[in-house]
Structures are given as structure tokens and as C-alpha cells.
N, CA, C and O atoms as CSV, one atom per row, in Angstrom:
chain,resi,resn,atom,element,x,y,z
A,1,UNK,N,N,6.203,51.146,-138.362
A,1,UNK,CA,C,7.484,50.830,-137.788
A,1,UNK,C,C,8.025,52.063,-137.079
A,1,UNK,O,O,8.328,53.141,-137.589
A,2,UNK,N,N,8.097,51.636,-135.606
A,2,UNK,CA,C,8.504,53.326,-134.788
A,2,UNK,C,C,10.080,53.668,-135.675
A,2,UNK,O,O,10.186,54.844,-136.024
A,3,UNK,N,N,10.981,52.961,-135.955
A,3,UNK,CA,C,12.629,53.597,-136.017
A,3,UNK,C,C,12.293,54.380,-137.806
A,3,UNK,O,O,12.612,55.494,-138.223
A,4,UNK,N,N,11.463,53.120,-138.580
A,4,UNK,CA,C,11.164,53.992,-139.932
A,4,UNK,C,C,10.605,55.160,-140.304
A,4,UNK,O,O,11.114,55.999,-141.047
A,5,UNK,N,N,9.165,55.224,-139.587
A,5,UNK,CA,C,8.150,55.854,-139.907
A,5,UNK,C,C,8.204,56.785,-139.009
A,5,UNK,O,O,8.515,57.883,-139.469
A,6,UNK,N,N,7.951,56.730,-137.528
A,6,UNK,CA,C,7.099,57.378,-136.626
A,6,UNK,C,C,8.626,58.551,-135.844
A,6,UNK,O,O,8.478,59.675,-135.364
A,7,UNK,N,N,9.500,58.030,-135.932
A,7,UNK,CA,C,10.859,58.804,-135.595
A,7,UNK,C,C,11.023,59.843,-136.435
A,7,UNK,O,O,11.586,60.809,-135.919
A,8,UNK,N,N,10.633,59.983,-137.856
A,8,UNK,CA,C,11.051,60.720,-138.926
A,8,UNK,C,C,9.806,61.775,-138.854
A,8,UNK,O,O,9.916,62.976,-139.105
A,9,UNK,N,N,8.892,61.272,-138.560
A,9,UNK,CA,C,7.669,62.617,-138.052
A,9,UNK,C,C,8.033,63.365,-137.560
A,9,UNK,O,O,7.911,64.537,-137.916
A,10,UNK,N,N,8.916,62.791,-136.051
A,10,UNK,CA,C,8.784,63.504,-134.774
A,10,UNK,C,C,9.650,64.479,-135.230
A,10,UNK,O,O,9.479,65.568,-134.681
A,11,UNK,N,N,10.920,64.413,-136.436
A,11,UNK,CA,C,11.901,65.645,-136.773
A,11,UNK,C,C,11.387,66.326,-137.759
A,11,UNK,O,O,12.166,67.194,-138.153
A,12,UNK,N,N,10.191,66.282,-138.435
A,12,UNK,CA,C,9.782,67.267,-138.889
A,12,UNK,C,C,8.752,68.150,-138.137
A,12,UNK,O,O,8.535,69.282,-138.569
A,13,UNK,N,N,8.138,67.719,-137.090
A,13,UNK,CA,C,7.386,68.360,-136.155
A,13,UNK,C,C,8.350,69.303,-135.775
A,13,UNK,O,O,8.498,70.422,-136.266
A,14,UNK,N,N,9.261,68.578,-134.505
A,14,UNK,CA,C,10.393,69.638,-134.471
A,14,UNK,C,C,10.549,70.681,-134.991
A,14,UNK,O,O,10.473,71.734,-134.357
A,15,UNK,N,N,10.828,70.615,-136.395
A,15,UNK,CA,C,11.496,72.009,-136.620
A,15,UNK,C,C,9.980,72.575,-137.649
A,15,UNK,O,O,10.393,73.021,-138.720
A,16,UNK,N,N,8.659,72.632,-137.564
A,16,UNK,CA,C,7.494,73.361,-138.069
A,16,UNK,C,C,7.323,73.121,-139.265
A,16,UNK,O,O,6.882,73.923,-140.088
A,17,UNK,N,N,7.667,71.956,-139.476
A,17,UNK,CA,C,7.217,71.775,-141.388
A,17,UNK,C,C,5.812,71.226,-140.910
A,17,UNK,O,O,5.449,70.546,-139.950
A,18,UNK,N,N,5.170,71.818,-142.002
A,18,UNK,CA,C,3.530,71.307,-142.214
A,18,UNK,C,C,3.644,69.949,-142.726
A,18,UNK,O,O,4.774,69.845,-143.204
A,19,UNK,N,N,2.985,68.841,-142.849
A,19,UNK,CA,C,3.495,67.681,-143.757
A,19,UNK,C,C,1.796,67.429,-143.732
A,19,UNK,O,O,0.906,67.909,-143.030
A,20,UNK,N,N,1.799,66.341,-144.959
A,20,UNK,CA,C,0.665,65.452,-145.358
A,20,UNK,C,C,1.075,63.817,-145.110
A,20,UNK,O,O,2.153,63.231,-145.011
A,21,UNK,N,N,0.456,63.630,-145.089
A,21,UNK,CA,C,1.030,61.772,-144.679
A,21,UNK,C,C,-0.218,61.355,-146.139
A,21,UNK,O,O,-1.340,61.857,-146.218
A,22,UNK,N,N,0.458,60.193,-147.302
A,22,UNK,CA,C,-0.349,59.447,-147.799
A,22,UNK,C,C,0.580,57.687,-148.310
A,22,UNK,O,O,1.792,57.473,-148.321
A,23,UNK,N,N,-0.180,57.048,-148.546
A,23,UNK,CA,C,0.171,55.922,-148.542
A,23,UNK,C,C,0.691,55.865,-149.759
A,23,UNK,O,O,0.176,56.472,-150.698
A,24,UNK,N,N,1.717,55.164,-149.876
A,24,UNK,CA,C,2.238,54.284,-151.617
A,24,UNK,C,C,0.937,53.904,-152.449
A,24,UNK,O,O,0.748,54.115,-153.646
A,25,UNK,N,N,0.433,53.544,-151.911
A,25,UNK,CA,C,-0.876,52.832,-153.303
A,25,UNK,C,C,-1.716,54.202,-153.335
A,25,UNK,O,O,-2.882,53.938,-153.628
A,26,UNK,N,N,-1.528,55.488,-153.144
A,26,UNK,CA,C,-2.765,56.498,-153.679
A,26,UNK,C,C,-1.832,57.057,-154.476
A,26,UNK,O,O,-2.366,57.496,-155.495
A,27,UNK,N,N,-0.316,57.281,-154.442
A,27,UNK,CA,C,0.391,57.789,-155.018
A,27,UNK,C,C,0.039,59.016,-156.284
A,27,UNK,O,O,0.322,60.210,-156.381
A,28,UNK,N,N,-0.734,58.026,-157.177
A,28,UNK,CA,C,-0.932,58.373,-158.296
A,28,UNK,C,C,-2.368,59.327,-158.170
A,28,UNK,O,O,-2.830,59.784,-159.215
A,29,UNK,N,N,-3.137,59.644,-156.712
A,29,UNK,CA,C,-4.196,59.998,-156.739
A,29,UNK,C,C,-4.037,61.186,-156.388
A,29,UNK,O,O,-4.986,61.910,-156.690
A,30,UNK,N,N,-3.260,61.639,-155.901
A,30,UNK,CA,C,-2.536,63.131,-155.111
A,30,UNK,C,C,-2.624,63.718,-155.788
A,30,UNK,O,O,-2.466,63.231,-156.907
A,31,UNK,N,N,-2.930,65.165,-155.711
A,31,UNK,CA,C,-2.758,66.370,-156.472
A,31,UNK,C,C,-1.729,66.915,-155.726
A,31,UNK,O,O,-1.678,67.339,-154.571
A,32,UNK,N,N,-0.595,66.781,-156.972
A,32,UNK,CA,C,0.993,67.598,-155.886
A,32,UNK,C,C,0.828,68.822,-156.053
A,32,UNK,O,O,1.828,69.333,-155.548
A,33,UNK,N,N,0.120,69.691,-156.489
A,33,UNK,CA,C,0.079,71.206,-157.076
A,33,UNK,C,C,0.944,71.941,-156.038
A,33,UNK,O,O,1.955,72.543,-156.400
A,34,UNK,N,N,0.583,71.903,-154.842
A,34,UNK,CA,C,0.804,72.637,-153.837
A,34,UNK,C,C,1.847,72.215,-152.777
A,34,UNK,O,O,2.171,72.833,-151.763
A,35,UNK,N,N,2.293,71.055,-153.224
A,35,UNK,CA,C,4.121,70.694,-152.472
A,35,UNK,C,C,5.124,71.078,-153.074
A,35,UNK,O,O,4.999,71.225,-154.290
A,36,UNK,N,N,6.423,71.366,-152.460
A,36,UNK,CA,C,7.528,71.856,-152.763
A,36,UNK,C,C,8.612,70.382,-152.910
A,36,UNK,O,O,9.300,70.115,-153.895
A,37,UNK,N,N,8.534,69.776,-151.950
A,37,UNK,CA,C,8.954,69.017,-151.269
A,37,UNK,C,C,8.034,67.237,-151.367
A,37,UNK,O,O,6.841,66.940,-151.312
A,38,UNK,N,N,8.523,66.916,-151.429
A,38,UNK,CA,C,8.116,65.257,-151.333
A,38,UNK,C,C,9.186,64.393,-151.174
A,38,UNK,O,O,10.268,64.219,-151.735
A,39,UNK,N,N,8.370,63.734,-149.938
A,39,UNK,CA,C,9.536,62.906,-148.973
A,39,UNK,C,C,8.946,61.110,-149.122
A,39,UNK,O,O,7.958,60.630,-148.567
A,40,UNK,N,N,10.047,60.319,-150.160
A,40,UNK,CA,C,9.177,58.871,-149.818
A,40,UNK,C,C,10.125,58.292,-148.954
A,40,UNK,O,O,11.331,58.308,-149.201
A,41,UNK,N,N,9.606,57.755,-147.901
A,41,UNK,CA,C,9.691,57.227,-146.833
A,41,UNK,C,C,10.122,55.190,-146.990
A,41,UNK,O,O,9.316,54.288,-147.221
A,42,UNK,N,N,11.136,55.115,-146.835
A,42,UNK,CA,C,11.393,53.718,-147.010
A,42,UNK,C,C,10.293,52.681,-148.019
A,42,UNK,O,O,9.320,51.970,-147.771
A,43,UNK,N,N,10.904,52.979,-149.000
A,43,UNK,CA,C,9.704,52.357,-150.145
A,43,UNK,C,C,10.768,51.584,-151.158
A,43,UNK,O,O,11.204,51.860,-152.276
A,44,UNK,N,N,10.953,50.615,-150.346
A,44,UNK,CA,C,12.046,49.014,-150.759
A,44,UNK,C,C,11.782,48.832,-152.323
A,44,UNK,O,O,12.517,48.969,-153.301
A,45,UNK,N,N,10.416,48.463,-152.172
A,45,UNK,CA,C,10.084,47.659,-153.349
A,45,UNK,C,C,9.833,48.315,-154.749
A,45,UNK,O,O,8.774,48.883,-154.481
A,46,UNK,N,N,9.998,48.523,-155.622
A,46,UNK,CA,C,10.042,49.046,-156.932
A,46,UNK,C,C,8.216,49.259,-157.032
A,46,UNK,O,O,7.462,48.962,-156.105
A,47,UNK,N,N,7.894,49.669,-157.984
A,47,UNK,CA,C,6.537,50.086,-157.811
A,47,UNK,C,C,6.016,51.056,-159.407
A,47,UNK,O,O,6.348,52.238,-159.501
A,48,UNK,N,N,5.537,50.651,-160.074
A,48,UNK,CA,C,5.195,51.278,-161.339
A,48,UNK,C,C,4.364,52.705,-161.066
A,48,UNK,O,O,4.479,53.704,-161.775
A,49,UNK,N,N,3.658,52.611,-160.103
A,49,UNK,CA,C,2.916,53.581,-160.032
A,49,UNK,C,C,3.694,54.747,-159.686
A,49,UNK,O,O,3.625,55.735,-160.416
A,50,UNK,N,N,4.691,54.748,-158.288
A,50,UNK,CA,C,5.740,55.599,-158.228
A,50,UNK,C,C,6.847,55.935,-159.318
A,50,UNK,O,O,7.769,56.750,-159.315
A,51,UNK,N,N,6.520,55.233,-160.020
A,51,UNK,CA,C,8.010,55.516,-161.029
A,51,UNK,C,C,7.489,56.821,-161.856
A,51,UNK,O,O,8.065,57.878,-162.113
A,52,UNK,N,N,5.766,56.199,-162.278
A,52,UNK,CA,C,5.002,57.639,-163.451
A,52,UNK,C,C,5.102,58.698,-162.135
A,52,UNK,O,O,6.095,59.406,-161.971
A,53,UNK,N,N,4.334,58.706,-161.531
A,53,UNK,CA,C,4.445,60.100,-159.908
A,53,UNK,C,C,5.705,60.776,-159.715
A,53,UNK,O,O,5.765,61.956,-159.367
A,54,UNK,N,N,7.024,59.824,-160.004
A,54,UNK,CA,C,8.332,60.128,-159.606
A,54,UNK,C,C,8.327,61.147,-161.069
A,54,UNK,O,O,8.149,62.365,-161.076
A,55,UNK,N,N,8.508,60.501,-161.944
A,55,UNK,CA,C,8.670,61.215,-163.611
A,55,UNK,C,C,8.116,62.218,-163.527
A,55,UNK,O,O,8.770,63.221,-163.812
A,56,UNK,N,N,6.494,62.406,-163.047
A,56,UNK,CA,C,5.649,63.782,-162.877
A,56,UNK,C,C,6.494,64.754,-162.293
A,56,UNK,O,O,6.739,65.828,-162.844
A,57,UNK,N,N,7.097,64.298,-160.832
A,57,UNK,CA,C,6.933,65.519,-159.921
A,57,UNK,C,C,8.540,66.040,-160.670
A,57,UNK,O,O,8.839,67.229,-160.786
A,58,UNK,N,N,9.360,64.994,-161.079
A,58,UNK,CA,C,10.694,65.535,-161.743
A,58,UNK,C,C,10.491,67.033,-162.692
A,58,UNK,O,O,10.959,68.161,-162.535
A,59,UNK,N,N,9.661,66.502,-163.621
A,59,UNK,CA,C,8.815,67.415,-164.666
A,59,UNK,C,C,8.518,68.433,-164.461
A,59,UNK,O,O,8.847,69.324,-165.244
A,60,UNK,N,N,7.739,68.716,-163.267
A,60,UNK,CA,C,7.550,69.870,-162.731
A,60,UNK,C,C,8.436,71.139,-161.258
A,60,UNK,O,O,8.139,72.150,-160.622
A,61,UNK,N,N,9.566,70.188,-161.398
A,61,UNK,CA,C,10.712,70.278,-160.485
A,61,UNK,C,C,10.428,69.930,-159.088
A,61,UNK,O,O,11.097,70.447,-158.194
A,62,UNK,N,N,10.005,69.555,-158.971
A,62,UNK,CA,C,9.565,69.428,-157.357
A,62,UNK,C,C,11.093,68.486,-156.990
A,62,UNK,O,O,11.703,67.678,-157.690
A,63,UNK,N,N,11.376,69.025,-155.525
A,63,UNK,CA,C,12.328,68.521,-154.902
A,63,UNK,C,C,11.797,67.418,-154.555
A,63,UNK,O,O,10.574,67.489,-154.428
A,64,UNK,N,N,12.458,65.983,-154.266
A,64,UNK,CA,C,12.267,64.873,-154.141
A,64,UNK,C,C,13.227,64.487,-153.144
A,64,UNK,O,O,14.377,64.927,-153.127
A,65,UNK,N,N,12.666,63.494,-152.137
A,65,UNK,CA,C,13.770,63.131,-151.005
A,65,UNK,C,C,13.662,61.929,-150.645
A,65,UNK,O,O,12.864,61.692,-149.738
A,66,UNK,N,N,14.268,61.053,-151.121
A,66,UNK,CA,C,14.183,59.665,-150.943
A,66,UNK,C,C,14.999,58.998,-149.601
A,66,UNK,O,O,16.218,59.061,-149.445
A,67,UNK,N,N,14.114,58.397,-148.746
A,67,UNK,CA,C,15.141,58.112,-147.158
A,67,UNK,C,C,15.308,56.309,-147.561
A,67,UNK,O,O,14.424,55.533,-147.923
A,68,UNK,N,N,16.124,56.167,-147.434
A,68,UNK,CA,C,17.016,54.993,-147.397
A,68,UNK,C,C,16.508,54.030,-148.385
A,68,UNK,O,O,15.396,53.542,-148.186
A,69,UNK,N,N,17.121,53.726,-149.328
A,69,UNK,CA,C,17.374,52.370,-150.525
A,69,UNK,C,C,15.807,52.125,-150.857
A,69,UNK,O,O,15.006,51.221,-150.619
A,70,UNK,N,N,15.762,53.432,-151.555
A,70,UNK,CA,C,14.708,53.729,-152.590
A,70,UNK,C,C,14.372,52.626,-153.735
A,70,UNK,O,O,14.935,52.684,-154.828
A,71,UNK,N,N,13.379,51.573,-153.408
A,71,UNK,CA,C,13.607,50.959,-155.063
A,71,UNK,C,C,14.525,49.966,-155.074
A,71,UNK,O,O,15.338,50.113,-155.986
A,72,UNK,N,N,14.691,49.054,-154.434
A,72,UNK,CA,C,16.042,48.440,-154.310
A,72,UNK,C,C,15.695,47.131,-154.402
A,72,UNK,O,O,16.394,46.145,-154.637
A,73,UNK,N,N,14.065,47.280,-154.104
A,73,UNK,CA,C,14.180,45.236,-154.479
A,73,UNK,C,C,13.099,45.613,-156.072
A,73,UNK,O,O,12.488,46.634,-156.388
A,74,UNK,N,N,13.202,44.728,-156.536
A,74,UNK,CA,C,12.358,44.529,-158.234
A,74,UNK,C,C,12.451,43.376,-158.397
A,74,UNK,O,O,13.506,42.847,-158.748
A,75,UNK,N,N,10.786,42.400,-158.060
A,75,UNK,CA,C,11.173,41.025,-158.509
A,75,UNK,C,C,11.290,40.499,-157.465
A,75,UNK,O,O,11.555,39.298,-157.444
A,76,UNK,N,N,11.183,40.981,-156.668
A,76,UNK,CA,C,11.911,40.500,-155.333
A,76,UNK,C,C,13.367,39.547,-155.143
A,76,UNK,O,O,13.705,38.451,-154.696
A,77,UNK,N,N,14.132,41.097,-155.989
A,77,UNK,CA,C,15.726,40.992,-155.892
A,77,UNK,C,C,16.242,42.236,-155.171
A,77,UNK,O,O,15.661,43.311,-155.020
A,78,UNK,N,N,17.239,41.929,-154.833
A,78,UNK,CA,C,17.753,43.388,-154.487
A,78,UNK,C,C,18.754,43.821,-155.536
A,78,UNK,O,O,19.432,42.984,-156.131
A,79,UNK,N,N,18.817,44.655,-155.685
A,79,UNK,CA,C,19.589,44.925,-156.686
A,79,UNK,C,C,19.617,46.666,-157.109
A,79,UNK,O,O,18.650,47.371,-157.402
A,80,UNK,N,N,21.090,47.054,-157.022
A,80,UNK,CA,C,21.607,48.555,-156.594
A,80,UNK,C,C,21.131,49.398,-158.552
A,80,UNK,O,O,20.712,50.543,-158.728
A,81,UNK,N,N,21.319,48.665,-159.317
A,81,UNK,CA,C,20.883,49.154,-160.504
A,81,UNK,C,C,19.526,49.655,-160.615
A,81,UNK,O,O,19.421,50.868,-160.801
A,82,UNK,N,N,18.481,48.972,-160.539
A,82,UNK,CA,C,17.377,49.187,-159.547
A,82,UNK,C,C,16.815,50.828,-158.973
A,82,UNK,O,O,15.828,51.512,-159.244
A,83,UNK,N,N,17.764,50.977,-158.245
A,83,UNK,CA,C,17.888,52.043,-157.055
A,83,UNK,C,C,18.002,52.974,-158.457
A,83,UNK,O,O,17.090,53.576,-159.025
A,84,UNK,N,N,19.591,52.880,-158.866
A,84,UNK,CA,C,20.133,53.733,-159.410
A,84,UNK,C,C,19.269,54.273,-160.301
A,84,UNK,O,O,18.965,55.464,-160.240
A,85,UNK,N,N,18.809,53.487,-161.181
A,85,UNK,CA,C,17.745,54.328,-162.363
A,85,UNK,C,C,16.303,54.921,-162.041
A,85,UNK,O,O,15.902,55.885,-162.694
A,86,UNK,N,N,15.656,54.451,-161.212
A,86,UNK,CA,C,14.982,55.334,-160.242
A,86,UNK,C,C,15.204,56.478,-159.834
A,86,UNK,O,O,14.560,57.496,-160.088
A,87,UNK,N,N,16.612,56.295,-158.842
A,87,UNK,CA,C,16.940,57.775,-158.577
A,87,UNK,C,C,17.661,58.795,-159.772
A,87,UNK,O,O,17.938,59.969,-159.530
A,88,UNK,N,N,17.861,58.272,-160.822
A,88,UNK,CA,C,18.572,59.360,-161.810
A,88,UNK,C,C,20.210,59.567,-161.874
A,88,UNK,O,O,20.805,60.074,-162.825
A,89,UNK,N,N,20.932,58.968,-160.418
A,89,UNK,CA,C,22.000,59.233,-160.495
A,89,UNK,C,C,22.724,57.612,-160.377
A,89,UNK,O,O,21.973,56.659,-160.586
A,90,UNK,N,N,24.335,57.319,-160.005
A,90,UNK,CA,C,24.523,56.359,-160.092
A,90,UNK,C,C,25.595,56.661,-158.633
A,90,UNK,O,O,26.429,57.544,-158.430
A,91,UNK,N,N,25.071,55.357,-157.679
A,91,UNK,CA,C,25.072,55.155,-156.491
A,91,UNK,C,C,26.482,54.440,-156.057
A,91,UNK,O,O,27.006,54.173,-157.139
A,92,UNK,N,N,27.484,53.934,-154.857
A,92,UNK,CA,C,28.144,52.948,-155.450
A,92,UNK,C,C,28.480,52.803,-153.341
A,92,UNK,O,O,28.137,53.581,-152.450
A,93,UNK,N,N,29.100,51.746,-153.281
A,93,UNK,CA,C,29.461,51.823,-151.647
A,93,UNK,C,C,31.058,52.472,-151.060
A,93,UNK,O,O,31.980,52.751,-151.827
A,94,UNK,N,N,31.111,52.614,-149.636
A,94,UNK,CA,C,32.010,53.295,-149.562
A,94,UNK,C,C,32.657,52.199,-148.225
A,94,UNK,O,O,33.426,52.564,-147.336
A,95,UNK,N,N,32.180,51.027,-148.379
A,95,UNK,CA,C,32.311,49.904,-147.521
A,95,UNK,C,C,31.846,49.575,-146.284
A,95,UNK,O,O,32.025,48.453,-145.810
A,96,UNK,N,N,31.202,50.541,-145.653
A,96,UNK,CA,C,30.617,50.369,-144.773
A,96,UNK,C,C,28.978,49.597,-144.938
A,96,UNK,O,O,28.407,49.857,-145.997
A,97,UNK,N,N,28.390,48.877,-144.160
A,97,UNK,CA,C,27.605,48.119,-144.130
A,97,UNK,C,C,26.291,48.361,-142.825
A,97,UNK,O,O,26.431,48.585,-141.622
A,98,UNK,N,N,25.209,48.228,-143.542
A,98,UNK,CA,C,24.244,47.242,-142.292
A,98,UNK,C,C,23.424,46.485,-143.282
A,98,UNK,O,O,23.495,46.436,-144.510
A,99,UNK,N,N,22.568,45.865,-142.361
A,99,UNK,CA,C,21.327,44.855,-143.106
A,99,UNK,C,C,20.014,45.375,-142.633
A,99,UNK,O,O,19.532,45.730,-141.557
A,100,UNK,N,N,19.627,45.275,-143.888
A,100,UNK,CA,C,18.037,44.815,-144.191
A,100,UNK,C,C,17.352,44.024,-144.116
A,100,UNK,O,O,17.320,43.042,-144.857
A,101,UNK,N,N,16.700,44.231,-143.287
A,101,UNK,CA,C,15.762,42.527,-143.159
A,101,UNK,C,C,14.055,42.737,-143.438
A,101,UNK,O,O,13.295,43.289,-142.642
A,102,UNK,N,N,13.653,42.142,-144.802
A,102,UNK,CA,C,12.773,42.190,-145.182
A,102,UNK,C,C,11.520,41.317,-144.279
A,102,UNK,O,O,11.793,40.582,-143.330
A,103,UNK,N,N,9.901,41.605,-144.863
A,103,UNK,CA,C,8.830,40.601,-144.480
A,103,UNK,C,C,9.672,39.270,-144.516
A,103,UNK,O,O,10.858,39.453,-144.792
A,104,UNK,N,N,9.369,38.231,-144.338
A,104,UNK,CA,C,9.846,36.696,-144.322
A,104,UNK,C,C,10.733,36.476,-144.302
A,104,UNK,O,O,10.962,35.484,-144.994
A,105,UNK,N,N,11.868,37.021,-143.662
A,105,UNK,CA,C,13.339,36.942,-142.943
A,105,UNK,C,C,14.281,37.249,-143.777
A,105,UNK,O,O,15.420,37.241,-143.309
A,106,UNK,N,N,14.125,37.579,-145.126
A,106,UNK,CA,C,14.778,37.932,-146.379
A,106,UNK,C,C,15.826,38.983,-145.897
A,106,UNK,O,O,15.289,39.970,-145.394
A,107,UNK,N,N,16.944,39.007,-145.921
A,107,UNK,CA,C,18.298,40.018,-145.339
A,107,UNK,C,C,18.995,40.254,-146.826
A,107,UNK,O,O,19.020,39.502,-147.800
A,108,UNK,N,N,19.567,41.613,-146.633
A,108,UNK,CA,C,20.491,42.020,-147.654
A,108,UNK,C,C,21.404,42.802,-146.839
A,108,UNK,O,O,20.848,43.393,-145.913
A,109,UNK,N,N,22.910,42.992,-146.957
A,109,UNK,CA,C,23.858,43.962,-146.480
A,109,UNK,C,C,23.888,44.873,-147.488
A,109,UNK,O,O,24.560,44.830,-148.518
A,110,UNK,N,N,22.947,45.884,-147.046
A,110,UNK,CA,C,23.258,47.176,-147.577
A,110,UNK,C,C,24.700,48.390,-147.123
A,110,UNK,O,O,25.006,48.814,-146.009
A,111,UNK,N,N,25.368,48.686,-148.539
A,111,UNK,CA,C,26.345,49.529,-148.058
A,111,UNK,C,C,25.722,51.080,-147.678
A,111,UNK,O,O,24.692,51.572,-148.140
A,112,UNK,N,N,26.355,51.494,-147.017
A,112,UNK,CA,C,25.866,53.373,-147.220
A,112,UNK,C,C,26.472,53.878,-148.266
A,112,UNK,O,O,27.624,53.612,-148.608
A,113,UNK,N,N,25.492,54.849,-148.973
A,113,UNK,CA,C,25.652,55.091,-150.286
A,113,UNK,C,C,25.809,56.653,-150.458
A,113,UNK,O,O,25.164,57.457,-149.786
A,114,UNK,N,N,26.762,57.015,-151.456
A,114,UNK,CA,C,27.044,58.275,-151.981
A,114,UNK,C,C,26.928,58.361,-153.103
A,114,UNK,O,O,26.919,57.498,-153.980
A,115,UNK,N,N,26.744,60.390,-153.166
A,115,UNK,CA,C,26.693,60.426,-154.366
A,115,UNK,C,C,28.247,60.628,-155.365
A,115,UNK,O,O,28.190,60.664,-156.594
């Protein structure tokens, strides 16, 4: 998806970060030894394998950077609790809105979220 994926490259090129690109399903195959930094990239759907990877890299402090509504469907619900325990903190809206529009026309109005 160019606005998800391929836009968010082009600003780390920009400014000289080295990056690795790997997919959600190897997750668990990575050797993080040598990142500081780990960036998941629009990853909607809840996912067991990321949750142990997420717990790891916490463990070992690694900075973690989650871009937009991390974890947010489970079950294929949406649902902000979800998000919240994933990310560790607790999320809430500030009324502003857009939508999400999932595979098979599935929409949610997501608020923008603070901490």
C-alpha cells in the first residue's frame, strides 16, 4: 500500500536510517540482537506471535514504535482495549475522527489517539 508502507520508507531514507524490512509472519524468526529501534508498520490485526516478540523486545528494552492502531482488531472486532493492552498504556479519543477500511469493505471510525 503506497500511503501505508512505501511513503514511510521514503522518510526514513531521507533522513539516513539504515532499516531492515521483514514481514509479520517471520516475526518470531529475527534475531533482534542488533536493533535499537523497531518500527511495526500498520499491523491491524492482533497476532500471538507479535505479542511473545513484543514481550521479548520490551525485556530487553528495545524502543518500540507502533504507526497507527496497533492491534485493534481481535476476532475480527475492533476494539480499543485490544490496542491498549498490547501497547502497555491506556489510549482514549480526543474526538477527532477518520476511517478504516478493512479487506472486505469492513470500516471503523477511528479517533486519533493520545497518550
Amino acid at each position: 500500500n503506497e500511503i501505508l508502507f512505501r511513503r514511510q520508507l521514503g522518510g526514513l531514507s531521507e533522513m539516513g536510517a539504515p532499516y531492515d524490512l521483514f514481514s509479520a509472519c517471520d516475526l518470531d524468526k529475527i534475531d533482534t540482537d542488533r536493533y535499537k529501534l523497531v518500527i511495526f508498520l500498520d499491523q491491524f490485526v492482533k497476532n500471538d506471535v507479535s505479542e511473545r516478540v513484543i514481550s521479548r523486545l520490551r525485556k530487553q528494552k528495545k524502543t518500540l514504535l507502533f504507526l497507527y492502531a496497533h492491534n485493534i482488531v481481535e476476532d475480527g472486532n475492533f476494539s480499543l482495549d485490544t490496542m491498549n493492552d498490547s501497547l502497555g498504556m491506556k489510549l482514549f479519543a480526543n474526538g477527532e475522527e477518520d476511517t478504516v477500511v478493512l479487506e472486505g469493505g469492513k470500516t471503523w471510525q477511528t479517533p486519533w489517539y493520545q497518550r
